[in-house]
N, C-alpha and C positions, 0 to 999 in steps of 0.2 A: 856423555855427549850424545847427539843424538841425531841418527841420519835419515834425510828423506828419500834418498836413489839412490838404486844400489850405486855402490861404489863412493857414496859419499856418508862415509862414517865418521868414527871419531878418533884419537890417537895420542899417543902422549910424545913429547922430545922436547928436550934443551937448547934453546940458541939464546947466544949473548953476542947482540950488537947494536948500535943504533944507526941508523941510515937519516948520514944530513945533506944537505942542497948545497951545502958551502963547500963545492967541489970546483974543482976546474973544471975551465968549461970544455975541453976538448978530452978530459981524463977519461981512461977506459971505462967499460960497463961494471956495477958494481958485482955483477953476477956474471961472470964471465961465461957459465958454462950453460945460460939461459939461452935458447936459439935465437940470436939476435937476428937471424932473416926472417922468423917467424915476423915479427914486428912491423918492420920492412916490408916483410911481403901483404902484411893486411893493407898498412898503408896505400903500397902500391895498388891492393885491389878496391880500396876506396877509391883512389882519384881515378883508376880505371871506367867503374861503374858509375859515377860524377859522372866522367866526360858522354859515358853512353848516355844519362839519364840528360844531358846539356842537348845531346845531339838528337835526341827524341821529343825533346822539348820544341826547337827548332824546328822541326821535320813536321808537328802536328802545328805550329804557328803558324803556315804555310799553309795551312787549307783553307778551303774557301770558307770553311766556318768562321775566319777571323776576318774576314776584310770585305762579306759582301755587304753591300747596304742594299736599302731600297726592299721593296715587296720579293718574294720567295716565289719562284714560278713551280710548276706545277713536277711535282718528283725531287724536288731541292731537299739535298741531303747534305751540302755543307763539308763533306771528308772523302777519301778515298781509299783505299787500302795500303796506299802507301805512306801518307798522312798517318792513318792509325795505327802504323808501326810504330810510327814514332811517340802516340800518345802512351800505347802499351809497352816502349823501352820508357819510357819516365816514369810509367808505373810502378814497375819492377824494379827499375836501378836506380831511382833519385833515392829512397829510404834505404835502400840497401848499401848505398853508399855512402850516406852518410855513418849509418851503421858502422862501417865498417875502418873508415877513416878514423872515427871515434875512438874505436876498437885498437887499432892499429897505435893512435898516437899517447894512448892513456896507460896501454902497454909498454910503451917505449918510456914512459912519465917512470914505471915501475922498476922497469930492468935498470936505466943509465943513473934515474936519480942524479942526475947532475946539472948546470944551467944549458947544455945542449937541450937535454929533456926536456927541461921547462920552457925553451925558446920553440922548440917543436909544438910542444902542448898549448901554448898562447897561441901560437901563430895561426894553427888550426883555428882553434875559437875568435879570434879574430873574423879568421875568415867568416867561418860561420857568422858570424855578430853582422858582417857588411852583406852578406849575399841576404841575409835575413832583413834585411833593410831596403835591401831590393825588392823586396815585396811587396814595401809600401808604395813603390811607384808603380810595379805591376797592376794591386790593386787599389791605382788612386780614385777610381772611378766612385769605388763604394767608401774607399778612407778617410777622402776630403772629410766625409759629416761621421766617421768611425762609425759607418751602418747604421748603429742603433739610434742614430740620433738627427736622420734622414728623416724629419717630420714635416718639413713646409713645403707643399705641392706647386707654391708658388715662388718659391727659392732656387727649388730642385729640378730643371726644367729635361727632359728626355733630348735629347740630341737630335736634331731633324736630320731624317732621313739614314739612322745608326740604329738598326733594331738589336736590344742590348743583347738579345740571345746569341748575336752573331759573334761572340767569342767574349765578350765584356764579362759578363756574368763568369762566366770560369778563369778569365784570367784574377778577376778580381778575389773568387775564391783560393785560386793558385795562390798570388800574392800573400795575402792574407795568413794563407794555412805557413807558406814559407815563412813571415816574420814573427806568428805567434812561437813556431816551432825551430826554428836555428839560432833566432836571439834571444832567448832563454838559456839553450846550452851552451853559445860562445858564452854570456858571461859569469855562466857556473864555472865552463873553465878559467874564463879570468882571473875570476875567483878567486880559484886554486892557486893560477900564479901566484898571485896578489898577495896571498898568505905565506907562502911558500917564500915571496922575494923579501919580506918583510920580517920571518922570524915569527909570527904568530903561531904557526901552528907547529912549532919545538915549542913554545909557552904551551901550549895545550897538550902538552905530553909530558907534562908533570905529574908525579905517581899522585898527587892526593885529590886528582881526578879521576882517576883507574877504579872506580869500586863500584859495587851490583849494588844498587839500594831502589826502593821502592817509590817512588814521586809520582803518590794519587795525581791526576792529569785533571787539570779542572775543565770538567766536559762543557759545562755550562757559556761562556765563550765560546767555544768552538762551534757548538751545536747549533747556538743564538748565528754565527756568522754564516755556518753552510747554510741556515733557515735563508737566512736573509739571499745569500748569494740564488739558491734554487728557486724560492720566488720571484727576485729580478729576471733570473732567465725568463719564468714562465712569462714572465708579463713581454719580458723580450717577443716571444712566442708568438704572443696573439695580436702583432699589428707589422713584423716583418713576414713578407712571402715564405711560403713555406719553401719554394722552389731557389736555388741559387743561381735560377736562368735570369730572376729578374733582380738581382741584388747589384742592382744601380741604383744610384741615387734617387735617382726622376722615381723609379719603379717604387722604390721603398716608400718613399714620401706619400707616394696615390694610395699604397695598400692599407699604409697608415690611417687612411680616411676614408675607406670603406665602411661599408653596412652590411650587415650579415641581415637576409631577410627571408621569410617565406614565400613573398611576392617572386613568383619566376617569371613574370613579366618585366620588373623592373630590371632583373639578369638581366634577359636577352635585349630591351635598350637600354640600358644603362648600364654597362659591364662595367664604365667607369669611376662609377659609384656606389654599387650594391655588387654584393656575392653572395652565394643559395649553397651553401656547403652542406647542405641536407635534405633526402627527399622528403614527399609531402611526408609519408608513413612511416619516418623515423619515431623510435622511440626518444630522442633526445635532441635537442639543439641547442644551436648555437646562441646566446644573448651576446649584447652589445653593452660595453660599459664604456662611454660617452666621457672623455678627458676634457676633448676640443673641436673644434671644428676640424682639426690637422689632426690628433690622433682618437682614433678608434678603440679601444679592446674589443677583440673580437673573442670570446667565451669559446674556444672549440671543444666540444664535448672530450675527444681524446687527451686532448692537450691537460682540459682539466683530473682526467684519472689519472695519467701521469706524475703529475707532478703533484696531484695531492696525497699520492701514495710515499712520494718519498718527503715529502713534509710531516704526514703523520706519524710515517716509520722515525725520522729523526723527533719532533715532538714528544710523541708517544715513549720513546725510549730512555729520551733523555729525563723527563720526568720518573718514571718508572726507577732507573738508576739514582735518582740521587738520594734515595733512603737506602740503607742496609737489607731493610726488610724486601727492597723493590728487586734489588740484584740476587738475592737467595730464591726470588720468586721466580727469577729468568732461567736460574741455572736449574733450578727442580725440573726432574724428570716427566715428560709427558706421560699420564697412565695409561694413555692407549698402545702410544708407541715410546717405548721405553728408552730407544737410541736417540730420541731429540728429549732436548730439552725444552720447556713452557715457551721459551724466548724462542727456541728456534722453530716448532712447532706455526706460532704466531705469525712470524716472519710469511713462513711459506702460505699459510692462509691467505695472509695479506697479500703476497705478491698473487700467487692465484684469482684472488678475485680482483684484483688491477687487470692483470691478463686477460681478464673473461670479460671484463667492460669493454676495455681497447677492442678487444679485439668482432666484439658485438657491435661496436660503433663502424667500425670500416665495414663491416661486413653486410651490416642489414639496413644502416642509416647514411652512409657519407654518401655526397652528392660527386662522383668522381670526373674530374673534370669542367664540372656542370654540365654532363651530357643528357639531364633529364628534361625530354621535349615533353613529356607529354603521356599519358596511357597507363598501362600497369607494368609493365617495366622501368628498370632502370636504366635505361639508354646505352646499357653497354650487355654483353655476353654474360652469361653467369659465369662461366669460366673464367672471362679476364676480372668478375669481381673476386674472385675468388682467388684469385692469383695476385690482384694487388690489396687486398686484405691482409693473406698469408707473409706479402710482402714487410707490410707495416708491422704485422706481428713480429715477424723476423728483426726488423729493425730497434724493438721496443726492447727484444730479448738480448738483441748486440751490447746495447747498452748497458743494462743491467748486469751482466755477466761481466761488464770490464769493473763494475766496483769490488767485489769481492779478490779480482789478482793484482790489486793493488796489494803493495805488503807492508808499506808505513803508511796508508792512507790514515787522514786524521780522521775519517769515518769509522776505521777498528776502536779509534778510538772513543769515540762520542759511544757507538754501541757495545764494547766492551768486547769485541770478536779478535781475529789474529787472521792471518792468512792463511796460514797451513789448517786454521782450523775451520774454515768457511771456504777451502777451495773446491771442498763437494757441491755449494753452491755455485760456484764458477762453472764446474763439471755439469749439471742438472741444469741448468741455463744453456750453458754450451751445445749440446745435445736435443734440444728445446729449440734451439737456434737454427740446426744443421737442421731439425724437421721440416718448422716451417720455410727455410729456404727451399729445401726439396719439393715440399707442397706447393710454394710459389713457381718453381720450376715448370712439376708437372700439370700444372691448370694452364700455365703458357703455354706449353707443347700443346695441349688439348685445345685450346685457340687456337694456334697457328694452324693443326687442321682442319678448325671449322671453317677457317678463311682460305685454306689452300696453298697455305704455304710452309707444313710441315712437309719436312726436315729442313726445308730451306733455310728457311729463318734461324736457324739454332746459333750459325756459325760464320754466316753470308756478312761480308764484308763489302760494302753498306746493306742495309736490309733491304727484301724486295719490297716490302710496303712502310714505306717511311710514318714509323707510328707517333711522331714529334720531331722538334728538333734539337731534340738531345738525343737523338735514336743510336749514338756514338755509344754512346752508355750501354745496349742493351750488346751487341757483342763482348764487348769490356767486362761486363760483370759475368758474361756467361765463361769465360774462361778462367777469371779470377777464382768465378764459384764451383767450377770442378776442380781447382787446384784446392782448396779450400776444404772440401769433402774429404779430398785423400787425406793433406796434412792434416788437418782437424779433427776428423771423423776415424778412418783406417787408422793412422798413426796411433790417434788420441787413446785407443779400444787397451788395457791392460798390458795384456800380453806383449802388445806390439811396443810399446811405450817402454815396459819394466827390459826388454832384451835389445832395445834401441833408443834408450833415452836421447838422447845426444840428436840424434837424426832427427825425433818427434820433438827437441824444444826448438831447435833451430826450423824446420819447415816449419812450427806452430808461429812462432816469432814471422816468419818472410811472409807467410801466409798473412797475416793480422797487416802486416805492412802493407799486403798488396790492397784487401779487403777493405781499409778502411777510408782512404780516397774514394774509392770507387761505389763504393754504397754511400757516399756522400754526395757526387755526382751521379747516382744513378734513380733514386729515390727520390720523391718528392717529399717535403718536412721528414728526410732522416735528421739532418742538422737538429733540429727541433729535440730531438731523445738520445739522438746517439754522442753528442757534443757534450753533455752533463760526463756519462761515464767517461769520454774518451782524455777530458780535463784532468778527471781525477788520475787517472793511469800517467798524465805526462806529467801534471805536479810530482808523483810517487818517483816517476825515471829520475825528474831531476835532482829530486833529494839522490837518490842510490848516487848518480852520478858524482853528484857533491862528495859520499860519504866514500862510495869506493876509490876514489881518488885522493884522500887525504891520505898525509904522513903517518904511516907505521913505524914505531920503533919497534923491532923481536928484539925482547930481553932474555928468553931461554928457549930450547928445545933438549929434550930428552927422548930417547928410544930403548925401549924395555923391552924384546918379545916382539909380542901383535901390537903394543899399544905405543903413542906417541904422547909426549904434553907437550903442547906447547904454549909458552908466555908471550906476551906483547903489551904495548901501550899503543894507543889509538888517538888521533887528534881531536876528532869529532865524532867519538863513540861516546855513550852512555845509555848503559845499559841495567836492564834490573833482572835480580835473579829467577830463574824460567826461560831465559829468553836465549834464543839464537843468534846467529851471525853466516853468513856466507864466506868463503876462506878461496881466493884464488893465490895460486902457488905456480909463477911463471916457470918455471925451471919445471915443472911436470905435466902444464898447459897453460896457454895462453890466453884461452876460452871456455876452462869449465870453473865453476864455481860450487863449490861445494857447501850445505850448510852443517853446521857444529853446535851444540849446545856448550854456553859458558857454564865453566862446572867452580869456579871460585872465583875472586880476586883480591888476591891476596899480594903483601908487599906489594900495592902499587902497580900492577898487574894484572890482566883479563889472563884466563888460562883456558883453552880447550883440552879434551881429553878425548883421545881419538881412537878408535880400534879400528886395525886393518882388516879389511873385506876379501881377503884374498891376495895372492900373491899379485896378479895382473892387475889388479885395482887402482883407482886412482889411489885409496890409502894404502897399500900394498906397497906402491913406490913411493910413497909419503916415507913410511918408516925406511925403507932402502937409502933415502935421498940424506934424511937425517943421520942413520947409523954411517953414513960416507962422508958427511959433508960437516955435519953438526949447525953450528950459527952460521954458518953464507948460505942464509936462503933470502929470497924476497918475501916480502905478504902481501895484499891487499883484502881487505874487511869490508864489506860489508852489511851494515846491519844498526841496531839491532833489531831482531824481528821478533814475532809471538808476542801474547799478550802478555801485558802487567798487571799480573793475579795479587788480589788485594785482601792478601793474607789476612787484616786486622778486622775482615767480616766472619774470622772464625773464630772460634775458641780452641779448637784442636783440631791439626794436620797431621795426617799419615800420610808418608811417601813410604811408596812401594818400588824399587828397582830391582832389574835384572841386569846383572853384567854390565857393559858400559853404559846404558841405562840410569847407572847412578847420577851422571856429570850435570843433569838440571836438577835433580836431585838432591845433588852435594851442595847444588848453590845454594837454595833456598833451604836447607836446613845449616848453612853455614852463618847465613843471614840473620833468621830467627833466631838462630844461637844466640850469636854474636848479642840482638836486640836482646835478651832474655837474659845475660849474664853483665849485660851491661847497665844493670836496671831499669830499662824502658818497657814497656809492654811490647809484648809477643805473645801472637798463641802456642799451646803446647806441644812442639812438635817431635814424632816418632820416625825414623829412616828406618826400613825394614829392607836390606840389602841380600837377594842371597849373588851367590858369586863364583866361579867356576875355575877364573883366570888368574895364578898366583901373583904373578907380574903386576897385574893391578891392584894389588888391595896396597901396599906400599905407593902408590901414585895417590892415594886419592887418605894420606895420613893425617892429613889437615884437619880431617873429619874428626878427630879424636887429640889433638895434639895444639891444640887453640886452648887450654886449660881445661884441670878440672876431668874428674873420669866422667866418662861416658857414660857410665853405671856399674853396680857392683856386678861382680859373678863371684859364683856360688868356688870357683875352681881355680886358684893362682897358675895350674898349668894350662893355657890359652889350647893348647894340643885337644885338651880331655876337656876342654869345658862347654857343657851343654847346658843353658842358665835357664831357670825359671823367671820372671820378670815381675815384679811388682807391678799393681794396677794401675797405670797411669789416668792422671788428671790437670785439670787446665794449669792447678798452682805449681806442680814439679818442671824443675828440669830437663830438658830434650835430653830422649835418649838414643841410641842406637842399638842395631843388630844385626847381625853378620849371622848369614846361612850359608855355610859354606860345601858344594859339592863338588870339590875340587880336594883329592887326596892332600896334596903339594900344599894346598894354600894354607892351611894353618902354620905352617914353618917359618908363613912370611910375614906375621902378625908382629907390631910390636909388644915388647915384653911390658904390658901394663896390662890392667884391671879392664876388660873389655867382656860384653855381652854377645854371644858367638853359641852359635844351634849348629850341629850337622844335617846335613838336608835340603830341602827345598821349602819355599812357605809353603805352606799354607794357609790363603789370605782367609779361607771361610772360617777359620780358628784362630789368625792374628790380628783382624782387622777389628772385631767384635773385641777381642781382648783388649785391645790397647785404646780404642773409644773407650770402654768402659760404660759408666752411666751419663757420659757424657749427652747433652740434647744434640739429636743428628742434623738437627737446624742449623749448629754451629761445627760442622765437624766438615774438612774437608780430605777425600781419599783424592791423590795425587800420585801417578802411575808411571811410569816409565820403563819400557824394558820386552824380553818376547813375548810375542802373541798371546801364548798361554797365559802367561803371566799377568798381562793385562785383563786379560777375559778375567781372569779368577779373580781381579781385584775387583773390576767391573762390577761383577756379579754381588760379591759380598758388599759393595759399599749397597748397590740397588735394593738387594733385601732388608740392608739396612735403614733406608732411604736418606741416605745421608750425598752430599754432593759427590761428584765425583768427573774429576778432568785425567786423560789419557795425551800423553804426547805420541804425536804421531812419528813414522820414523818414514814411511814411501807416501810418498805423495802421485 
């Protein structure tokens, strides 16, 4: 099995039980010795931080921002510092509290398992479902025509004497953001009920749904619908405001039948019908593509490298992928740089010059403002261009960064990625992000003293020179964005992260929470780039939410030593062999999640195979809890994650494992077996195991005891036998081999015909043997296990040039 943090490894143990709903409703917890005020107390610190995030809501609804009408006199700034407490307590504590409620009641769903639990877990989503519907009336202004559909200038009429900036425009996006976001997860929990009141989801935990098998995923669908959905946005794009100051009705409707023109005359009289979103000496503009006399497409240069980069990216891909030939072309190694592959080489080109477009358009052509009177400037400081340039850039990278931490996004799918395996992208985006917000920072600061008002300005509550009237925004994100630096940046750095995980996912998580409200009001067209990634991430939550909340039944745990197995049936699991699962276990936290490679599933069963990390470890007291307790534990699952490697683009696979390294290993060569002995086609696969731990090699016997030897050896005493190997090829047999440098471990073998080396591999002399003259087009090395060991595989498969995937274990 296989760990990404420390302390989240793998482990073997037996439980036998099944956990049903058909309990009384007041009967004790089934887990009695689970900290049932843990539960409780999240709860309680949900509706806590609700009622702050209620009461800060309140407190900033009260400012003169919401209720002046009429012309803006001269210094009108709309808040006060009392007012913007309140806006920065909703900031902070309306997502953390729902967070946290969530947390609390889905916990409680885990530990009681019984209709109290379910009556809590509904009632919650309930609530969420009704407050989330409150949003539609918060923002009825922009719902009545559901925004996008605000096309008639003469339907849509501006409210005399209600300038909509005056609080319309953010309640409307308040609203909005609350009903797209609470009524989706109340009725994922309903769901849950729903299944749960119903007896569905015990039918779904029938063992002849428990099995690892491969189900190629027809990309071609999927691909065809994200095409279609990310062109709708774009065209979204180019006829609503880019600002959410004017997202009323009246305001949508006029933007909708603008002209985009070179004339800066017709700007300055006619702002109500022409816009100049580019100076004269742009390298690029803007065209008009002409629907109606009501709607416009306005072509914005930026808009268009955005979105035609990830149209190509999914096009381009998904073609490329649908021959054999296309996907061996992705995974071949780059010759220049050997640690990417073609595919992911590509990627990064591509995104790089997306990047360098974007970011050449704000920087030397957009017309910002339309402050361009006239002369050979651009009407504004080079400093503030340079600040809202770096801005944009920052926002373009927000986005992009959140597709890759999705981890069932249907996107891994369409492009054939995984999460653990593209979170370096996340990372290098991340990082990329942190820059250009600092460079946005620092050209600001560098303004505010060409104007006189550095250090003022940084922190001033209202600002001294009212630079809009969203200028609420610019203290707002200036605190967000040094919290954001720490958790993101400090935290994020290795060191800090690998000796305080825990501290670094939760400040990353509160941080993200805070950050992405507030670059949505504080940015002009962030909506525009940052709303595609931010989708995909909340689709992904709701699945997990869905998956980790379904019915576990533990069918076994066992504790052997360091190692645990444990079994389970899952309701809405399905998974294929290679892939992972996340594993929370209430009884030894209530908030950490660990992930596991599935190492079998056998009889009806998913199994993990777990090694403890140490005594104090979260697996440490994994095995503790087991060798105490046995089957009264809780589970919850979720997953599956990692890609669906699609074995039948090979002719021959070698798995390489070290030590519990084996458990994705075992699956997929238990898999191919099984296919291979079953008469179906399979390619030919070799498990080259060495192994240190005696305790384990008896956990993991499946591998040899599914029928049929392994392979011959030279020596009926398993002790003494050191076997030469026949030269494998695609027509034989999968075979096996045991390196054992563990004194002990040979005593623990069973008494059969088993293929067993003393020592260590090595793969520059096993990997080459057991290809053979296999074509390395068709040959896949698949790795799991220490450093070293990977490397060595690494290395040998590259000079071989034959493919080769590596499971990650720290992320």
């Amino acid at each position: 099995m296989k760990e990404k943090q420390e302390g989240h490894t793998n482990q073997h143990t037996r439980l036998r039980r099944a956990m049903s709903v058909h309990t009384p409703f007041l009967s004790p917890p089934q887990y009695p010795n689970v900290p049932q005020w843990g539960t409780i107390g999240l709860m309680a610190a949900g509706v806590i931080c609700s009622g702050i995030a209620s009461m800060g809501l309140s407190w900033w609804h009260s400012a003169d921002y919401f209720h002046h009408q009429g012309s803006y006199s001269r210094g009108w700034v709309g808040y006060d510092v009392f007012t913007f407490i309140g806006l920065l307590l909703f900031t902070v504590f309306a997502p953390v509290g729902v967070t946290l409620l969530y947390m609390g009641v889905s916990a409680l769903l885990r530990v009681w398992n019984n209709t109290l639990g379910m009556v809590a877990f509904g009632l919650v989503g309930a609530v969420f479902t009704a407050v989330g519907c409150l949003g539609m009336f918060w923002g009825n202004e922009t719902m009545r025509c559901l925004g996008i559909f605000c096309v008639d200038s003469t339907k849509y009429v501006e409210v005399p004497g209600l300038r909509p900036e005056a609080g319309i425009g953010f309640l409307s996006v308040t609203g909005i953001t609350v009903f797209l976001s609470l009524v989706p997860m109340g009725l994922v929990m309903l769901l849950q009920v729903a299944l749960r009141m119903t007896g569905i989801d015990r039918r779904w935990l029938a063992p002849i749904r428990q099995k690892l098998c491969v189900k190629r995923v027809v990309v071609v669908p999927f691909a065809a619908g994200a095409f279609v959905l990310a062109a709708c946005w774009a065209i979204i794009t180019f006829y609503v405001p880019n600002s959410w100051e004017y997202f009323s009705a009246s305001r949508i409707a006029r933007n909708a039948q603008l002209h985009a023109t070179g004339n800066y005359t017709l700007c300055r009289t006619a702002r109500n019908n022409f816009t100049c979103p580019e100076l004269p000496w742009a390298w690029v503009f803007t065209r008009n593509w002409v629907w109606s006399d009501s709607v416009v497409l306005k072509m914005y240069p930026s808009n268009i490298f955005f979105f035609s980069y990830l149209l190509i990216l999914l096009l381009t891909v998904t073609v490329i992928r649908a021959s054999r030939a296309g996907r061996r072309f992705l995974k071949r190694r780059c010759p220049l740089l050997r640690c990417f592959t073609l595919g992911e080489a590509s990627f990064a080109f591509l995104t790089l010059a997306m990047l360098l477009l974007f970011f050449l358009y704000w920087i030397q052509a957009h017309n910002f403002n339309m402050s361009w009177t006239g002369g050979s400037d651009a009407g504004i400081k080079a400093s503030e261009r340079w600040a809202r340039a770096l801005g944009q850039l920052a926002v373009a990278l927000l986005s992009l960064l959140m597709f890759p931490a999705s981890r069932f996004s249907v996107l891994h799918s369409i492009l054939g990625t995984s999460w653990e395996s593209s979170i370096w992208v996340h990372k290098v985006l991340g990082y990329g992000m942190l820059l250009a917000t600092v460079g946005h920072m620092v050209a600001f600061y560098f303004f505010y003293g060409q104007t006189g008002t550095f250090p003022h300005d940084i922190f001033s509550i209202p600002m001294n020179i009212p630079m809009a009237a969203s200028n609420f925004t610019v203290p707002l994100i200036s605190l967000t964005t040094w919290f954001m630096i720490v958790a993101m940046g400090l935290f994020a750095l290795e060191p800090v992260r690998r000796r305080f995980f825990e501290l670094f996912y939760y400040l990353h998580i509160l941080s993200f929470y805070m950050i992405a409200p507030t670059v949505l009001w504080h940015s002009a067209a962030a909506w525009e780039y940052f709303l595609p990634g931010l989708t995909v991430w909340f689709v992904d939550r709701l699945l997990r939410m869905h998956r980790s909340a379904s019915t576990v039944e533990v069918v076994s745990a066992v504790a052997s030593g360091s190692f645990v197995e444990l079994s389970f049936r899952h309701a809405s699991l399905s998974a294929a062999p290679g892939q992972y699962a996340f594993v929370n276990i209430p009884e030894l936290s209530l908030l950490q999640w660990h992930p596991f490679s599935f190492s079998s599933a056998c009889e009806g069963c998913y199994t993990f195979h777990i090694k403890a990390m140490g005594d104090d470890s979260w697996t440490g007291h994994l095995v503790k809890l087991v060798s105490e307790r046995g089957s009264s534990l809780s589970l919850s699952v979720d997953g599956p994650c990692g890609r669906v490697h699609e074995f039948d683009d090979y002719g021959v696979v070698v798995l390489v494992a070290g030590g519990i390294g084996v458990a994705p290993c075992a699956a997929i060569y238990s898999h191919l077996r099984r296919q291979r002995m079953g008469g179906s086609w399979a390619p030919a696969v070799t498990l080259l195991w060495t192994v240190r731990d005696a305790e384990l090699v008896p956990m993991m016997s499946h591998l040899w005891s599914d029928g049929g030897d392994t392979s011959v050896a030279s020596n009926s005493s398993l002790e003494h036998s050191i076997v030469s190997c026949s030269r494998n090829t695609a027509g034989e047999l999968p075979s096996l081999r045991l390196f054992l440098t563990g004194e002990s471990a040979c005593g623990t073998l069973p008494q059969r015909k088993i293929d067993v080396s003393t020592g260590r591999i090595d793969a520059a002399v096993e990997i080459p043997f057991v290809i053979g003259d296999a074509d390395p087009r068709t040959v896949l090395v698949f790795a799991c296990g220490p450093a070293g060991l990977v490397r060595s595989a690494r290395d040998a498969a590259l000079s071989l040039g034959v493919d080769f995937h590596e499971e990650t274990f720290l992320l």
